[in-house]
TORVEXDREN-235469 format. One line per 3 residues: their letters; for each residue x, y, z of C-alpha. Coordinates in steps of 0.5 Angstrom, whole numbers, padded with zeros to 4 digits. Example, Ala and Ser with C-alpha at 12.3 -4.5 7.8 and 13.67 -1.06 7.14 Angstrom:
# residues 2
as	0025:-0009:0016 ~ 0027:-0002:0014
# end
This chain:
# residues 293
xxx	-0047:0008:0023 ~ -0041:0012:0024 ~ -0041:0011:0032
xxx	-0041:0003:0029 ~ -0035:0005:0025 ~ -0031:0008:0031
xxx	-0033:0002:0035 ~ -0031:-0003:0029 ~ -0024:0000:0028
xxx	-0023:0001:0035 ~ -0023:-0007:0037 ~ -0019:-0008:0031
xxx	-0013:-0004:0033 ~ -0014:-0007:0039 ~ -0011:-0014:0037
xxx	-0004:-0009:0036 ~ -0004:-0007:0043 ~ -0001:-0015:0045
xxx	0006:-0012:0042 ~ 0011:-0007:0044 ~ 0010:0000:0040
xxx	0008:-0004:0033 ~ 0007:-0001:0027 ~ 0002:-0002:0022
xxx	0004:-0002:0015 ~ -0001:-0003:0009 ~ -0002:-0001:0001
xxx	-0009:0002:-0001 ~ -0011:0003:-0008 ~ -0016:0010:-0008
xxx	-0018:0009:-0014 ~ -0017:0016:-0017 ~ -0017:0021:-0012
xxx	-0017:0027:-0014 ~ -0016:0033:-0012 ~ -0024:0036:-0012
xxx	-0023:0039:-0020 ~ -0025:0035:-0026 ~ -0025:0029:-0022
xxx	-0024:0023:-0026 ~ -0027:0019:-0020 ~ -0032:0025:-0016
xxx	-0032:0024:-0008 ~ -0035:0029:-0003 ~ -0032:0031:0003
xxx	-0036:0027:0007 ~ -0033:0021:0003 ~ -0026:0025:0003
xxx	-0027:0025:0011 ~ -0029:0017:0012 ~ -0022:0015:0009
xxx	-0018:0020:0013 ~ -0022:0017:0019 ~ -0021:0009:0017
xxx	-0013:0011:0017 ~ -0012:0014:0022 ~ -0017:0009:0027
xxx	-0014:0003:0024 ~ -0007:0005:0026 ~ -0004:0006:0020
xxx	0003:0008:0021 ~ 0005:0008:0013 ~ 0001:0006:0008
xxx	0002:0007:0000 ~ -0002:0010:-0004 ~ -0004:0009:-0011
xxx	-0009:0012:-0016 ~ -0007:0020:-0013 ~ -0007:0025:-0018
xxx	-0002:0029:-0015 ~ 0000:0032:-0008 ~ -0006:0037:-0007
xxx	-0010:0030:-0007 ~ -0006:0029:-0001 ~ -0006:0035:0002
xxx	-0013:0035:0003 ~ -0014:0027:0005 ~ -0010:0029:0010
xxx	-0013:0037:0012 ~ -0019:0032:0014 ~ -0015:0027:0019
xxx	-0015:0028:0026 ~ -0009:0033:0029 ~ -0006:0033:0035
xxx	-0008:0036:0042 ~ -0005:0043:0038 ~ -0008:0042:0032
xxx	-0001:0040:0029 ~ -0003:0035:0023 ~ 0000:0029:0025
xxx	0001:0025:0018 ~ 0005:0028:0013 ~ 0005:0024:0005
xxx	0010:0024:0000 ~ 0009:0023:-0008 ~ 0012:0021:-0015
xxx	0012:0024:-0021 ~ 0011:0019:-0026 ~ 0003:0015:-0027
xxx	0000:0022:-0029 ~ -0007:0021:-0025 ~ -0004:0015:-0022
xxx	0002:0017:-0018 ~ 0005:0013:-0012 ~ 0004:0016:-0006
xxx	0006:0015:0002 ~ 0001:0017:0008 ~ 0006:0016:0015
xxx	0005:0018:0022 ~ 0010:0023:0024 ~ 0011:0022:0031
xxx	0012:0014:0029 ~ 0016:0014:0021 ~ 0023:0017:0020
xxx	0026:0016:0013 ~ 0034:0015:0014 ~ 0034:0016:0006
xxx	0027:0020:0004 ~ 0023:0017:-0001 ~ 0024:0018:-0009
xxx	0023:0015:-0015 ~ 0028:0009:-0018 ~ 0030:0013:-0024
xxx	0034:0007:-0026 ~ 0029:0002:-0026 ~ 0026:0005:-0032
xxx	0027:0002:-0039 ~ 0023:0001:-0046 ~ 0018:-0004:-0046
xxx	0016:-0001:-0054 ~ 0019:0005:-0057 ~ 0012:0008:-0055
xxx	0011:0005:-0049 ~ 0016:0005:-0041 ~ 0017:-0002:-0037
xxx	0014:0002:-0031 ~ 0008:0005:-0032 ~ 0009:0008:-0025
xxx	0016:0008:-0023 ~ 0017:0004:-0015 ~ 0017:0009:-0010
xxx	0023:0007:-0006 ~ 0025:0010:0002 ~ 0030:0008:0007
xxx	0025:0008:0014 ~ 0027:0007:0022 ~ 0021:0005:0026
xxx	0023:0005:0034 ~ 0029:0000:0033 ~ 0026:-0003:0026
xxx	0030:0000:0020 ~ 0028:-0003:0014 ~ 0028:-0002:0006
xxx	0020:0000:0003 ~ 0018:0000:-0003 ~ 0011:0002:-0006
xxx	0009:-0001:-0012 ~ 0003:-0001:-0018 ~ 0005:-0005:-0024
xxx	0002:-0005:-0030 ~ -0005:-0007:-0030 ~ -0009:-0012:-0035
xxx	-0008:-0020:-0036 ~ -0007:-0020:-0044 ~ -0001:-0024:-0045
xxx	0004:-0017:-0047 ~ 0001:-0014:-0039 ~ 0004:-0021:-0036
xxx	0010:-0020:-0040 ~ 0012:-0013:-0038 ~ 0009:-0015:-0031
xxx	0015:-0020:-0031 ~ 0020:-0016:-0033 ~ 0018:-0011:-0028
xxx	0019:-0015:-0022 ~ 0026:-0018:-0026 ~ 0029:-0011:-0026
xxx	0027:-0010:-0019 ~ 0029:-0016:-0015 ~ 0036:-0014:-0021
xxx	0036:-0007:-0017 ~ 0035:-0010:-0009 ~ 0040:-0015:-0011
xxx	0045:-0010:-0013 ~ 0044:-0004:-0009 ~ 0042:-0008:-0002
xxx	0045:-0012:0002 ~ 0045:-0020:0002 ~ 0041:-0019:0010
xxx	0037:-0013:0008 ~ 0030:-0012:0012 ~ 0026:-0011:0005
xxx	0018:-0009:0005 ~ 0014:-0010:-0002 ~ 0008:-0007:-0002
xxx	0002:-0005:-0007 ~ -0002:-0006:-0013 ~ 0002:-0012:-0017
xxx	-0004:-0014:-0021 ~ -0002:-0021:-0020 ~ -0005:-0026:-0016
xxx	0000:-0031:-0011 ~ 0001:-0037:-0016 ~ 0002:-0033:-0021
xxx	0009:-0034:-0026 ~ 0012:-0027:-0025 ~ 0012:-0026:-0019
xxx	0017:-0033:-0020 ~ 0021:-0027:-0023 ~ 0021:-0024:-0016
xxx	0022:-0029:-0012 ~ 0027:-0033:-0016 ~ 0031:-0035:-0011
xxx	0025:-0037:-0005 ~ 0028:-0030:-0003 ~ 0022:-0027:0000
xxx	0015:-0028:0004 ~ 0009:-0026:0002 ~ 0004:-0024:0008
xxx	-0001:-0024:0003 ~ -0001:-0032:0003 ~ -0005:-0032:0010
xxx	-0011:-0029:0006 ~ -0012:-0034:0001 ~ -0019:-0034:0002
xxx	-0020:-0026:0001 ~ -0019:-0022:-0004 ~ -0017:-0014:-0005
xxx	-0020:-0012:-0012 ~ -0027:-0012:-0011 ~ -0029:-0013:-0019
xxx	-0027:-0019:-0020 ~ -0025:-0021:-0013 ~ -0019:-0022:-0014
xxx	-0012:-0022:-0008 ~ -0007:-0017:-0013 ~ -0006:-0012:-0008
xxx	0000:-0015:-0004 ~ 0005:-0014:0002 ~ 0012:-0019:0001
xxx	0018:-0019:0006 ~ 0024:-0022:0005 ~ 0026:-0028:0009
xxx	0033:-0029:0009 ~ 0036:-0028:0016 ~ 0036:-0022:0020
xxx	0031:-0020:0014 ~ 0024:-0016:0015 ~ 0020:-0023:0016
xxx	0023:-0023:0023 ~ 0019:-0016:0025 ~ 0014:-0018:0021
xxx	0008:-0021:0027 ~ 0005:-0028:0023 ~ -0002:-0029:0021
xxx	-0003:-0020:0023 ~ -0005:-0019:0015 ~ -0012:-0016:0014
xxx	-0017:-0012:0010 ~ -0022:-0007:0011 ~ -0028:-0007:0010
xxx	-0029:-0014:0012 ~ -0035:-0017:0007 ~ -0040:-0016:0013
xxx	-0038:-0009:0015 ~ -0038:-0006:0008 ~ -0045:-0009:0007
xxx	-0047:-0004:0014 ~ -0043:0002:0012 ~ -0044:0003:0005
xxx	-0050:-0001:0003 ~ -0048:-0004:-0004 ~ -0041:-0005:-0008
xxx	-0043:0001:-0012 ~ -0043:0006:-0007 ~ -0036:0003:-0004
xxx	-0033:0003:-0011 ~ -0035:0010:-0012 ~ -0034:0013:-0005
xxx	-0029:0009:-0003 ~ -0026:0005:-0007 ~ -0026:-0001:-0012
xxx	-0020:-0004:-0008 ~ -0021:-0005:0000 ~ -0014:-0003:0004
xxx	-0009:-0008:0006 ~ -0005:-0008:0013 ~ 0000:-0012:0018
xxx	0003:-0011:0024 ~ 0011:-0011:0026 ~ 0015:-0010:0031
xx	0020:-0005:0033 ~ 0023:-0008:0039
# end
């Protein structure tokens, strides 16, 4: 089974190979990954291995992470990756403060990303929804990324999750204020890459909030007939760039937006959806390529 694995993400890598030096960027929801104490979703290290594994021979360079509780989850996940011929890790990760046992994260390759602004929490983003309750759950993750010749804007998200009229509401609100934030702080031709959990399928009003202005680009549209929840099988996790000229859908290679595992390879390697929802997780990871010429 694991040789099978190897081979499966071997091939698919391959379909890369055809672009100079390109990146790999994608958005995985881990459900819940902890770090091995009073784990509120227990996995071995078997498990913890495998996912390590499935990142690194997909060839992501950078990928968000959701659903971590805290860095030592990280540090772990990538003490089980492969290293480098002196045995040196070759990923490194980053981590928010805010979302308790759902915090976002960052997993990149440090031979590949550089940040020319390191990675942090958009404090300004945050306002009161309720006099109980924050607009941002989880506040986005922002950093300034240089990729060979590709500099682009990435932030990470995990919107407030439900579909109840006040969770709609807020999720519009959300994107209000973080197209207001890009609008604001970035220039007009910025290459900008949204990725993450948005808990919002593509026809949905708020991302009409977001994309107000035809501004953007949703990879996520070449995936109409998949889907990356696996409850309900529903398309909510989402990579978007933005489309105006010179922006980030210029490096953005067209129709390379994939998941893992595919129907038929989830069924080969974990048996059932249970076991994948509880081993792995209960979203599949989503990824594209983009040059860096």
């Amino acid at each position: 089974m694991r040789r099978t694995l190897i081979i499966w993400l071997a091939l698919l890598s391959c379909i890369s190979l055809a672009h100079a030096e390109p990146i790999q960027i994608g958005s995985f929801n881990i459900k819940y990954l902890g770090d091995g104490t009073d784990d509120r979703n227990p996995r071995d290290g078997n498990d913890i291995r495998k996912l390590g594994q499935i990142i690194h021979l997909l060839d992501i360079d950078l990928l968000a992470v959701v659903e971590v509780e805290n860095g030592l989850a990280l540090e772990k996940l990538i003490e089980k990756m492969p290293k480098d011929d002196q045995g040196s890790a070759l990923y490194d990760y980053t981590i928010g403060q805010s979302g308790g046992q759902q915090k976002i994260g960052i997993i990149f390759r440090k031979d590949r990303i550089s940040f020319i602004q390191e990675p942090s929490e958009l404090l300004e983003l945050q306002e009161a929804w309720t006099p109980t309750k924050d607009l941002f759950p989880r506040l986005p993750l922002y950093s300034y990324v240089q990729a060979g010749n590709f500099d682009f804007h990435f932030i990470a998200l995990h919107l407030k999750a439900m579909f109840d009229y006040d969770s709609i509401k807020r999720r519009e609100r959300e994107l209000e204020k973080l197209r207001e934030w890009i609008e604001g702080k970035l220039s007009a031709d910025a290459d900008v890459v949204i990725v993450g959990d948005l808990n919002e399928q593509l026809d949905s009003a708020p991302f009409a909030k977001l994309n107000e202005d035809d501004t953007y680009y949703f990879c996520t549209s070449e995936l109409s007939c998949d889907y990356t929840y696996i409850g309900i099988k529903s398309l909510i996790d989402h990579i978007i760039v933005s489309k105006v000229t010179g922006g980030a859908k210029v490096e953005y290679v067209e129709k390379s937006i994939r998941v893992f595992p595919s129907d038929i390879l989830l069924k080969h390697l974990y048996g059932n959806l249970d076991d994948l929802q509880d081993r792995l997780s209960d979203h599949r990871l989503i990824f594209g390529t983009f040059a860096t010429e």
